[in-house]
Structures are given as structure tokens and as C-alpha cells.
C-alpha positions as a printed Julia matrix, in Angstrom:
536×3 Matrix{Float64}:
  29.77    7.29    3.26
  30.11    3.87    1.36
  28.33    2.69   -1.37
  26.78    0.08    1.11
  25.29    2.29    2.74
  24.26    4.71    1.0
  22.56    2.09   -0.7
  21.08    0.75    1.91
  19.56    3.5     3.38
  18.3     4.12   -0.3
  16.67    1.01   -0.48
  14.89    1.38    3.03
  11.42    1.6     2.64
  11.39    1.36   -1.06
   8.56   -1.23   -0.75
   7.72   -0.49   -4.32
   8.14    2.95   -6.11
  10.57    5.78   -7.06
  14.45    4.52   -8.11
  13.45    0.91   -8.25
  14.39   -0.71  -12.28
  11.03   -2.09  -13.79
  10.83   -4.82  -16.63
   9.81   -2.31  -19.59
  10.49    1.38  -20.29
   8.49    3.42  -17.91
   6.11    5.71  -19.24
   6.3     9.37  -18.41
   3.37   11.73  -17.22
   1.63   12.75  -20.22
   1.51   16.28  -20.67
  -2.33   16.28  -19.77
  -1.45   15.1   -16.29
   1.53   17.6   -16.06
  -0.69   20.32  -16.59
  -2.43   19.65  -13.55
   1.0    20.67  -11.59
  -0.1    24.46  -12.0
  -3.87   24.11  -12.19
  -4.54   21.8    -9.4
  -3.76   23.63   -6.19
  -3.95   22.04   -3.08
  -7.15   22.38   -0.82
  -6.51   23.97    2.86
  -5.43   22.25    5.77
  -7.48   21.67    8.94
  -5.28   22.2    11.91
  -6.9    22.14   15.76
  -5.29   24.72   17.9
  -6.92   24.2    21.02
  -5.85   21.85   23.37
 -10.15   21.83   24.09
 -10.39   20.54   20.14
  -8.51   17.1    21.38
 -10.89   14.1    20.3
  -9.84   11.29   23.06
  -6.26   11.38   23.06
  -4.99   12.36   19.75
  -5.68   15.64   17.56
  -6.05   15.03   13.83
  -4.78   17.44   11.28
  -5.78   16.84    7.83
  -4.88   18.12    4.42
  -5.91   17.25    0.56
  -3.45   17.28   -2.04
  -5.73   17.72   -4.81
  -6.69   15.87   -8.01
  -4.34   14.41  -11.06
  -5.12   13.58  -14.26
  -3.77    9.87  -15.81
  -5.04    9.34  -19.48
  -6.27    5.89  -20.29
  -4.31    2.69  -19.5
  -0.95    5.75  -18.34
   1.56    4.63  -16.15
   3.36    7.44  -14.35
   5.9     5.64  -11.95
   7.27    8.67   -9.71
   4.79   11.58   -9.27
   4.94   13.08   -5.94
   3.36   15.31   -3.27
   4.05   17.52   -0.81
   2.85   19.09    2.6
   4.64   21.64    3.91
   4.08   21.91    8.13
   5.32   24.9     9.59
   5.88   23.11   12.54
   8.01   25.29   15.24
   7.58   22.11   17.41
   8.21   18.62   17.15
   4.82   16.34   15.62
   4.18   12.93   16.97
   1.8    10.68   14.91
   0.52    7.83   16.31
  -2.19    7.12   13.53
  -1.94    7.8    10.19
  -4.97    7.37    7.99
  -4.72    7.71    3.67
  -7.78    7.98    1.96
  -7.27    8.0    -2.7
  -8.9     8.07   -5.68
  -8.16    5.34   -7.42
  -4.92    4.46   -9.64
  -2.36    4.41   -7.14
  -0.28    1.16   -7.29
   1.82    1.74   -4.16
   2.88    4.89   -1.95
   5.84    5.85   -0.26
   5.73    8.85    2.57
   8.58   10.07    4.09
   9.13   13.67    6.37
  11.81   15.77    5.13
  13.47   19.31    6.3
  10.9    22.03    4.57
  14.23   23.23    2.9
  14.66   20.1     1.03
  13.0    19.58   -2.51
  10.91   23.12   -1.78
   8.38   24.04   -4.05
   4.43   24.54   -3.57
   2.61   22.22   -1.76
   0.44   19.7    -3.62
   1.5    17.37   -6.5
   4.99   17.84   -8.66
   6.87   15.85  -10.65
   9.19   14.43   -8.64
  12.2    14.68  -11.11
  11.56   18.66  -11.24
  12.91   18.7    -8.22
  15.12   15.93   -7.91
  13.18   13.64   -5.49
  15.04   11.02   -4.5
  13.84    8.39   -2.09
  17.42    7.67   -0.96
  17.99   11.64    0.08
  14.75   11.37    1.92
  15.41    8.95    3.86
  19.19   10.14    5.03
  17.64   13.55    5.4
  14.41   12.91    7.23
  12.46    9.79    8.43
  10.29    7.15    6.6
   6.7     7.59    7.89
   3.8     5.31    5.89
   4.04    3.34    3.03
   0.75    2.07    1.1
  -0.36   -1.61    0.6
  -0.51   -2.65   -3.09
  -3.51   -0.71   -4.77
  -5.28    0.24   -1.87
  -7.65    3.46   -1.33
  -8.25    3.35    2.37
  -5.54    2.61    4.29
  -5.08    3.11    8.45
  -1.17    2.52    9.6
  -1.68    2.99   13.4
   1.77    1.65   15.77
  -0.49    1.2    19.51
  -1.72    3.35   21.84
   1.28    6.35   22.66
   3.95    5.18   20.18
   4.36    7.57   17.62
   6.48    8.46   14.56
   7.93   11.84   14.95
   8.32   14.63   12.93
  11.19   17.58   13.52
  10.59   20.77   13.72
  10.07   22.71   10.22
   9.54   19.33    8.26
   7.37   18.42    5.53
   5.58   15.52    4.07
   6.14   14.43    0.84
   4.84   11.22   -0.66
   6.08    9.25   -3.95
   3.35    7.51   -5.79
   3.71    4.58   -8.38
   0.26    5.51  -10.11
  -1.17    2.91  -12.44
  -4.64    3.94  -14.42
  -5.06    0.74  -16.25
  -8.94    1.5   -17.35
  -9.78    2.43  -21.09
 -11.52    5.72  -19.42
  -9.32    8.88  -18.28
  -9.14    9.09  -14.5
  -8.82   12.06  -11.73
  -7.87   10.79   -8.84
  -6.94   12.74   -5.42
  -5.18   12.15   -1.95
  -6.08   12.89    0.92
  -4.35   12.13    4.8
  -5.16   12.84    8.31
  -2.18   12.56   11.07
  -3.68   11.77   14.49
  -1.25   13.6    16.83
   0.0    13.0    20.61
   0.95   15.61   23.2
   4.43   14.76   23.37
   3.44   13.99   27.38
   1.11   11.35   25.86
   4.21    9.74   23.95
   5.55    6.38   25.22
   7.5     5.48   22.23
   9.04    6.99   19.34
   9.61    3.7    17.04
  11.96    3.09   14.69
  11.91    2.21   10.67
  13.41   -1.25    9.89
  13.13   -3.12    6.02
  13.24   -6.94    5.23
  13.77   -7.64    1.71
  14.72  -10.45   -0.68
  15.56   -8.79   -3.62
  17.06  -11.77   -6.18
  13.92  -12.75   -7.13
  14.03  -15.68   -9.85
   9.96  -16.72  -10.75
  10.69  -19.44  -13.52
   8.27  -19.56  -15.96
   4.91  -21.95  -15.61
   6.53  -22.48  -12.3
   5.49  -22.49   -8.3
   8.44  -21.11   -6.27
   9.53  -19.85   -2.65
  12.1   -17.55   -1.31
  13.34  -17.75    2.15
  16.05  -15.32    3.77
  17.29  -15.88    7.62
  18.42  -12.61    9.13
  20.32  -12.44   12.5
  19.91   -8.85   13.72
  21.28   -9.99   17.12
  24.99  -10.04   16.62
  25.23   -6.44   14.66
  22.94   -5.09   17.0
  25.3    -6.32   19.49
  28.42   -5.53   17.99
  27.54   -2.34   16.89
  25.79   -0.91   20.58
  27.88   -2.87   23.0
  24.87   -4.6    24.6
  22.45   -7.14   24.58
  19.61   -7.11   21.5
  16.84   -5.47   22.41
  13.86   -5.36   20.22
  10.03   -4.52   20.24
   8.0    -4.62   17.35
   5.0    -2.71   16.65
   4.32   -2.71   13.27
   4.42   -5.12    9.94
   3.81   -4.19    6.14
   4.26   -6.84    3.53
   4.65   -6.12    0.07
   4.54   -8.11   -3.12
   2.67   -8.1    -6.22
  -0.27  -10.48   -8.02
   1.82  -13.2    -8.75
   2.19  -13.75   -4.45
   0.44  -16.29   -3.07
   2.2   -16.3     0.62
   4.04  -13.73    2.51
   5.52  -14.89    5.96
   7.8   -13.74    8.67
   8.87  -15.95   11.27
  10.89  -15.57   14.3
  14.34  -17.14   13.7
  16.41  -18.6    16.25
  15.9   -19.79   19.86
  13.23  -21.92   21.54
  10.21  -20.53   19.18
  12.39  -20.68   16.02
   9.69  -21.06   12.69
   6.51  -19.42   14.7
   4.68  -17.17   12.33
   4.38  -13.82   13.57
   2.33  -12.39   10.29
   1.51  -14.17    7.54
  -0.89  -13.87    4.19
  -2.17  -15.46    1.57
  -2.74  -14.62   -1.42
  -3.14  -11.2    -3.41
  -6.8    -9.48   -2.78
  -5.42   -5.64   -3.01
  -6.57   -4.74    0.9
  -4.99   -2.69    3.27
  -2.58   -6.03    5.24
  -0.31   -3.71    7.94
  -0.67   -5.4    11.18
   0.07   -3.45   14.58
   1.28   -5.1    17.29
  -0.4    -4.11   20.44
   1.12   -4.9    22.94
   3.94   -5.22   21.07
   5.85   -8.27   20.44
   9.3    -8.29   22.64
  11.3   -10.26   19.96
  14.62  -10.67   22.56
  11.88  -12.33   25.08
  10.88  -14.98   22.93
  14.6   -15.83   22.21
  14.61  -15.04   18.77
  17.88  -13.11   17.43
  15.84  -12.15   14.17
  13.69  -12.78   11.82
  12.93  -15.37    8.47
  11.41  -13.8     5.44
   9.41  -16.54    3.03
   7.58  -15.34   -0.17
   5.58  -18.03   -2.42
   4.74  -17.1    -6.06
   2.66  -18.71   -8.86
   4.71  -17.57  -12.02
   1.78  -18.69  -15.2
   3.49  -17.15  -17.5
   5.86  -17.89  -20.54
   8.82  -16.03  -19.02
  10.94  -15.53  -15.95
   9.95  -13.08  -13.59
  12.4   -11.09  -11.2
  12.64   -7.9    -9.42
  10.53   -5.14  -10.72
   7.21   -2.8   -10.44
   4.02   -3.51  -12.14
   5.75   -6.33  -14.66
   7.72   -7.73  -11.56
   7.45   -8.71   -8.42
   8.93   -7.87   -4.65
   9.1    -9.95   -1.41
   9.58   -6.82    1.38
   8.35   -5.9     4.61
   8.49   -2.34    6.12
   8.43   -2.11   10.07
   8.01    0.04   12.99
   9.77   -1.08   16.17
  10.88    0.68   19.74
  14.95   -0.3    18.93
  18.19    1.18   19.26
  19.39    1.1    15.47
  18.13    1.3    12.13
  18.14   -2.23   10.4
  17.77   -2.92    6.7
  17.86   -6.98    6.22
  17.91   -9.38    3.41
  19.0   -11.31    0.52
  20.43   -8.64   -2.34
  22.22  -11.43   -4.11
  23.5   -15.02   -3.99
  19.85  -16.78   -4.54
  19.98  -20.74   -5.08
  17.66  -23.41   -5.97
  17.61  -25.57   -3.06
  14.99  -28.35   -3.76
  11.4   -28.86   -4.15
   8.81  -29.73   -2.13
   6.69  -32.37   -2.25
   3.74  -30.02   -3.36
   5.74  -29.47   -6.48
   7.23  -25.86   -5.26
  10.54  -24.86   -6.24
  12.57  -23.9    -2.95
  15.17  -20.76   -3.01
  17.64  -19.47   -0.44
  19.45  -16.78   -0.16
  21.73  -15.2     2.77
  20.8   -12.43    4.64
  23.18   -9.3     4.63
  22.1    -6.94    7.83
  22.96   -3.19    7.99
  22.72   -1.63   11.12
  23.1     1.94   11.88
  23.06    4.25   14.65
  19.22    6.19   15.3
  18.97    9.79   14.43
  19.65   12.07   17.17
  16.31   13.43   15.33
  14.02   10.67   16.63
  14.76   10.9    19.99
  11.93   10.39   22.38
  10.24   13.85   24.36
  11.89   16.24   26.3
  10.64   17.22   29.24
  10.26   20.99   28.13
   8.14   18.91   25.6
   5.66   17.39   28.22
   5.88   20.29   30.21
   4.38   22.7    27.27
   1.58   23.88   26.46
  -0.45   21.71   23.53
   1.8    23.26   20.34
   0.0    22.67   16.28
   1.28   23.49   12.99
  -0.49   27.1    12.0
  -3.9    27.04    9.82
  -2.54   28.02    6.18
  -4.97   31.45    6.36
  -7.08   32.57    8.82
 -10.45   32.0     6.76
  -9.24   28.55    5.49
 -12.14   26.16    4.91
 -12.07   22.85    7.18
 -11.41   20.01    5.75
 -12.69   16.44    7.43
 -10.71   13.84    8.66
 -10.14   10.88    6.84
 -12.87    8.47    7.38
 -14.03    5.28    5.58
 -16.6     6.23    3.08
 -19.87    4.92    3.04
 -20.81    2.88    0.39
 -23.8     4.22   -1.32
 -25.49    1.7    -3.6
 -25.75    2.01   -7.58
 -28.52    5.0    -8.9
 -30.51    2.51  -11.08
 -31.6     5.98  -12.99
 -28.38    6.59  -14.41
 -28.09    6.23  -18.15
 -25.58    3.24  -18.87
 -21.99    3.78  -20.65
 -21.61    3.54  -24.26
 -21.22    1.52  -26.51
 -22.94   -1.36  -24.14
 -20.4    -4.44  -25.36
 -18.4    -6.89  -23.2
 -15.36   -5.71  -24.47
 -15.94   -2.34  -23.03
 -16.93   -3.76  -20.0
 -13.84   -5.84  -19.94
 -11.39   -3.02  -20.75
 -13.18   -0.14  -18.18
 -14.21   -2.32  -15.16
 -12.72   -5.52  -14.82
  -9.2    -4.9   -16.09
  -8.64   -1.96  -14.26
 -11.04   -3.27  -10.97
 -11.01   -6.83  -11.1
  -8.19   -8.74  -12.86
  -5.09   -6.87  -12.08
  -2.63   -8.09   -9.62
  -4.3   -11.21  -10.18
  -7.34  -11.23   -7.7
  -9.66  -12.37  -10.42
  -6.42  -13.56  -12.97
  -3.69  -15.6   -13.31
  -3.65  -19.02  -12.27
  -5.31  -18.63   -9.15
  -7.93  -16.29   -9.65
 -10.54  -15.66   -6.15
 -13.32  -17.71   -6.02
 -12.04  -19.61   -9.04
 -13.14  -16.86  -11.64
 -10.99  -15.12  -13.92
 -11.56  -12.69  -16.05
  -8.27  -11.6   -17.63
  -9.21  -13.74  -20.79
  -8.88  -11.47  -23.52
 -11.02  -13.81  -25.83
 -14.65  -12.57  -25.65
 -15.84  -15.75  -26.42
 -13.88  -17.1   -23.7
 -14.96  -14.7   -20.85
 -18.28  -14.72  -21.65
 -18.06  -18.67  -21.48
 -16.48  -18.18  -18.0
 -19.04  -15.64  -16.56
 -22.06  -17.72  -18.05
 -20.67  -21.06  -16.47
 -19.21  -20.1   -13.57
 -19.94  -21.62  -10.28
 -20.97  -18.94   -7.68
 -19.71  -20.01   -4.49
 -21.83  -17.74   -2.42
 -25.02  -19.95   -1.19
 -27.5   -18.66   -3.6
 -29.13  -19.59   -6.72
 -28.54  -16.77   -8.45
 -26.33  -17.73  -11.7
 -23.29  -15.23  -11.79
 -24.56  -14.11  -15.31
 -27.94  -14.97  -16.44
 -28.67  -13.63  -19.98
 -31.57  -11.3   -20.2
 -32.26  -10.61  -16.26
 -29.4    -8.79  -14.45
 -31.25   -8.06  -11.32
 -31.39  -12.31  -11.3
 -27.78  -12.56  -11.64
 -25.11  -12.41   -8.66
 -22.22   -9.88  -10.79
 -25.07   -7.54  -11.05
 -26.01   -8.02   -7.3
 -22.25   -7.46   -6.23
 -21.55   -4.74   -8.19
 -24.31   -2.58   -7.83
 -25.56   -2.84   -3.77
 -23.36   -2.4    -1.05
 -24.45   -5.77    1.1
 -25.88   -7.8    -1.24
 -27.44  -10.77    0.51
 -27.17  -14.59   -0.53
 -30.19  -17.19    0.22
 -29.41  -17.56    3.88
 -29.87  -13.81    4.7
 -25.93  -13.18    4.72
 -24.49  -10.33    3.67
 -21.61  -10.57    0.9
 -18.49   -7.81    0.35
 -19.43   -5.71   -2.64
 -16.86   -5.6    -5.18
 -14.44   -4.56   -6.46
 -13.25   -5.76   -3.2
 -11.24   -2.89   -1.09
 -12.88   -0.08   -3.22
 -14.05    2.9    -0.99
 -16.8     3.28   -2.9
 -19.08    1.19   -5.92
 -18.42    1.39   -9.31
 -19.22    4.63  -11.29
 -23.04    4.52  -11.55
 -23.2     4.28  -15.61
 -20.98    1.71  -15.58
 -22.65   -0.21  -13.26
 -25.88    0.31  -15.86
 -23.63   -0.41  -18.53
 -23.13   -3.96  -17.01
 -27.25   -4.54  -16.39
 -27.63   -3.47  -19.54
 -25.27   -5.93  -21.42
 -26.63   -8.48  -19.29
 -30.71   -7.7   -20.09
 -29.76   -7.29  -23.8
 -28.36  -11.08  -23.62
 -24.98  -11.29  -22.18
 -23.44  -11.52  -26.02
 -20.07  -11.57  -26.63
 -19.85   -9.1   -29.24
């Protein structure tokens, strides 16, 4: 196999973890976190049996990986876990739904032989037993990858197209964790597959990436990257037919420094249309399903144009990376023919600025395209024809364990004793850095709602959260010394619908959470804000 390839097919669905270079060293587990290896065992899976358990279409079979420890502000970029099957019988997952505690920067899943990388289920360092995202992917299938620092997360391709997984295959996820909070974190995992009779199966879809990985964010500098990639000549050229192409599925990826992600259809009569787009960095789930899907060779489009816009603040250039860099990628899910992996590894160039003042990049778009797995091949009729065929319950007397489900918020316990010592600069270091400011939503230079609070001067942030205009339609002051239940942080942080002048409700925050703030920190931030809001 070539170098090209093999690199390719490496770089597949690496949307953010695992082999990919970051800009400093990258710490290892500590030996705390290790520790949980051995002492954290996995809970039980719930498997349904019974064709009569079916829920609507789809079975769900759910399993929790367990907890893992990070020490405070640890950065453990490949840690990885595993679900072994025991499937005698192809799996077909239309839904997938992640549910985690906290800490985890970005995800990727993949299904791999049971053979390959064996150990116990549950979490393992993925070096002890040589993980590699590029072996997973040549020996199995890409099947989920995580949106930047989300908990909940539901990657669902349309009613009856599925992912599959082979017979005797397992799960195993690689996790970028980042716990950047001045408190030690446990955090867990937990993920339920919705399952199809294979006679409910319409379409087994296909992985594809887009990428532009010569990334160049000058410093103090606006700047966007555009890559045009033709998948319509390979395609052709390599099957001997016309391009054929339905897409189901769209992840972007990129980090705090983003402020637009956009794919367009290229070429033909609707050449430039937006088919996704975002704006902005807010750390929510953004896949998009397609349903129906989108029949790119209809529209007369012959591929696809991948734009990402950054807002570099800093003193120094930015390029490829992890946490310290960023990444302009999509991950995809479409009913095709071949296995594509698209975009600009090299030969970025400045092209001109616009008149907004942003710095314009281009780069051409080298397309891979490979022949499907004989693996991910659609039903056979012995398939439909069988009888409804699950993966076996660990032990007869395992406990059930529920489907993933968004959690319900439940508001702060206004009885709980607040967090010591009661200072801003605890409050910055334990709840907004790690809940707030990271990946930019309320940093860099365009913080939400115009309030940032990565200043690391305490005179400075307590300036901004005094002063601050709240946007919301209330007359609440975001921080009013000496009353917290009169000031809107307090009211955000604490209830789960907190309600402006007008009756509306508002998000709580930390936006995307699954749940509020720990309850004494939560008191710790009333009770900084009744004892005078001080800096010190």
C-alpha cells in the first residue's frame, strides 16, 4: 500500500484526536488517572433480546464505560475505550446517542474486529495496546465522532440508513480529554446504539472526510480558507460510471478561534449554495442529518467547497493542531460507491483580502478515492429473512442500564454550603475557565454576547462583569454587588429557565452542559456576589 494511502485512510475521520501533532508537548495521563485502568470496571450492558422489546422501529443497546480520573488543569490527548459485542450477526445503527461527564475535548469511535487491540472492556491507555486510529480505520469502519466539547450528542443518518457493524466487532473510542478546571474531575461515558432489523435497512452509508489541513492563522489577523474538491472525475475514473452521490450526514470541526464553517456545492447550475453552514464557536452538538437526503449528482454539483473563517487575537501564528491549534474538517455519512477523503494537505496561498478586512487563502484539493469494503455491504436476504438476532447480555443477572437520554436539568440546591475560599479568582479558575471561556465562547476577540471573561486581571474581570451590558431584556445588572438573587450570572447559573422581564425563558449556562453547575459552586458564586463582588 502507498504512503498516500495509507495516509489517507489514517487521516479519515481524524476530526481532532489520536496521531494528530499539537503545538506543545502533550501531557501524559497522570498516574492517578492510570490507576483507574484496573479499578474502574465497566458497568453491564443492556441488550433487548426479544424482537417484543422493539421500541418503534429500532432496539437500543446501551453500555457505560465507567469513570476516569483527570487531575486539575491535565491534558491526556489519547485515552481510549472499548466495547466488546459478541455479535454472531451483523449490527446496523441507525442512531447513535453519547451521553459524558465533562472534560472531553473531542471523540473519535470507530468498530474494529474483537481480535484487534483486545484487552478488557472499559477505558485503557490507548498506547498499551497500540491504538492507532489509522489501523482502525483500514481494519474496521469509522462510526461517530464528537462535536468540540460536547456532553450530549445524537448522530442519527434518517430513517433506515444505518452504519453497520460485522460480525464479532467491537467499539472502541479515542478521546482527546481536556480537564482545564483548578478542581480534580471524574468523568464517565456512556452510549446507546439504536439498532435496525437488517429488513428495516434501506441504506448502509458510507464514511467520507473534507479537510484543509495547511492552516496559516497570522497573528492579530482575520483569515479564510477555501478548498474546491471535484469528487466527480475519480469517482468516475475509478468505478467506470457516472457520479453518484447521496448525502446524509455533516460534522464540522474546528476549534475557538472559528468563526464560520461552510460547505458548498461546487460546480454546475447551483455552484456556491450552502448546504451547512455555522457560525461561530458555542461548544453544541452541530451534526446535521439530511433527511431526505441531499442527491448531490441531481443538483449538478461534481463536489463540494470547504470555507473556514478564523479570528486569530493573538501574538503568534496559528496552524494545524489540538487544543493550541486549530482544524477546518468535516466528517460525513453518504449512500456512495467509494470511500472519499478530500482536501487541501499542502500548497496554501494568500490570495487577497476582502473588503471586510479578511485575509483570503486557497489551497487545491487532492481527492482519494477507494473502493467500499466488501464489509459494508448492504443486507442479505438470509439477513431480512431471520429471525430478530442481538449481541448476548454480558451475565445472566446483569443490571439494566438506561438508554441514553438528555438529562433533566435540575436547578441549583440553595442549601448547599458554597466552595472555599469564596474569591473571584477561584471562581475564575473552577467555573469560568474550564465552563465558560475556553474555545472562546465567552473569550477571545469575539466573546458571546460581548462578554469575556478570559481576562486574567481580577481587576479587569470584575470591571467587565460589573459593567457589562446584559443583552437579555431585563433589568437585572449581570453582577450587582451585595444581591445575587438581583443579578442575571446568578439567575443563569443557578435555575434551569431563568426568565427575563417579558416572561421568556433564557438557556441556562454553561451553554450545552447536561446538567448545572456543581451546587457549591454555584453558592460559591452567590456568595462572592452578596459579600460585594470584590476582586480580591
Amino acid at each position: 500500500m502507498s504512503g498516500r494511502v495509507f495516509a489517507a485512510l489514517s487521516a479519515l475521520v481524524m476530526l481532532a484526536c489520536g496521531e494528530q501533532e499539537t503545538q506543545r508537548a502533550p501531557a501524559q495521563a497522570s498516574d492517578a488517572a492510570l490507576a483507574d485502568v484496573a479499578s474502574a470496571a465497566p458497568r453491564d450492558a443492556q441488550v433487548e433480546a426479544d424482537a417484543d422489546a422493539f421500541q418503534g422501529r429500532t432496539t437500543p443497546v446501551t453500555f457505560d464505560f465507567g469513570s476516569w480520573g483527570l487531575l486539575p488543569f491535565e491534558e491526556v490527548p489519547n485515552i481510549c475505550a472499548a466495547w466488546t459485542l459478541h455479535n454472531e450477526a451483523p449490527l446496523y445503527v441507525e442512531t447513535l446517542r453519547m451521553l459524558n461527564g465533562g472534560a472531553f475535548h473531542h471523540a473519535n469511535w470507530f468498530v474494529v474486529p474483537e481480535d484487534a487491540f483486545d484487552g478488557p472492556d472499559g477505558w485503557f491507555a490507548c498506547r498499551q495496546r497500540d491504538f492507532r486510529e489509522a489501523a482502525a480505520v483500514l481494519l474496521g469502519t469509522p462510526l461517530f465522532a464528537q462535536s468540540t466539547q460536547t456532553r450530549f450528542e445524537t448522530q442519527t443518518l434518517g430513517a433506515g440508513v444505518a452504519i453497520k457493524i460485522p460480525p464479532r466487532h467491537r467499539i472502541i473510542a479515542s478521546v482527546h480529554m481536556l480537564n482545564l478546571s483548578a478542581r480534580s474531575l471524574r468523568t464517565s461515558l456512556q452510549v446507546t446504539l439504536d439498532l435496525l432489523h437488517p429488513r428495516d435497512v434501506a441504506t448502509v452509508a458510507a464514511p467520507f472526510r473534507l479537510f484543509y489541513d495547511d492552516l496559516n492563522l497570522g497573528p492579530r489577523r482575520r483569515s479564510d480558507f477555501t478548498t474546491t474538491c471535484d469528487l466527480a472525475t475519480p469517482y468516475t475514473q475509478a468505478q467506470g460510471r457516472a457520479f453518484s452521490m447521496s448525502l446524509y450526514y455533516l460534522l464540522p470541526h474546528y476549534h475557538g478561534l472559528g468563526r464560520r464553517f461552510e460547505i458548498e456545492l461546487a460546480g454546475g447550475p447551483r455552484d456556491g449554495e450552502a448546504i451547512f453552514s455555522l457560525d461561530g464557536f458555542d461548544g453544541l452538538a452541530h451534526g446535521r442529518s439530511f433527511d431526505p437526503p441531499l442527491d448531490i449528482a441531481a443538483t449538478g454539483a461534481t463536489g463540494f467547497r470547504l470555507r473556514c473563517t478564523y479570528d486569530n487575537a493573538s501574538d503568534a501564528e496559528v496552524g494545524f493542531g489540538l487544543a493550541d491549534g486549530e482544524m477546518c474538517m468535516a466528517l460525513g455519512f453518504a449512500d456512495v460507491d467509494a470511500l472519499f477523503d478530500a482536501g487541501a494537505a499542502s500548497g496554501d496561498v494568500v490570495i487577497g483580502t476582502s473588503p471586510e478586512g479578511v485575509e483570503r487563502h486557497e489551497a487545491p484539493c487532492d481527492v482519494l478515492t477507494l473502493p467500499r469494503k466488501e464489509s459494508q455491504g448492504p443486507p442479505t436476504e438470509a439477513e431480512r429473512a431471520a429471525s430478530w438476532a442481538m449481541p448476548p447480555a454480558p451475565a445472566p443477572d446483569a443490571p439494566a442500564v438506561a438508554p441514553v437520554e438528555p438529562p433533566l436539568c435540575v436547578e441549583s440546591d440553595p442549601d448547599v454550603a458554597p466552595a472555599q475560599p469564596i474569591t473571584l479568582a477561584a471562581i475564575r479558575d473552577e467555573v469560568f475557565k474550564p465552563g465558560c471561556t475556553f474555545s472562546a465562547c465567552h473569550g477571545g476577540s469575539a466573546p458571546a454576547a460581548g462578554l469575556a471573561l478570559d481576562a486574567t486581571n481580577l481587576d479587569v474581570l470584575r470591571t467587565t462583569l460589573l459593567r457589562h451590558d446584559v443583552e437579555a431584556e431585563t433589568v437585572l445588572k449581570l453582577v450587582d454587588p451585595g444581591d445575587a438573587v438581583a443579578s442575571w450570572l446568578y439567575q443563569r447559573v443557578s435555575q434551569c429557565a431563568p426568565r427575563d422581564d417579558r416572561g421568556r425563558a433564557h438557556a441556562p449556562m454553561p451553554l450545552g452542559a447536561p446538567e448545572r453547575l456543581a451546587d457549591d459552586q454555584v453558592a460559591r458564586i452567590k456568595a462572592w456576589i452578596d459579600q460585594g463582588a470584590e476582586a480580591r
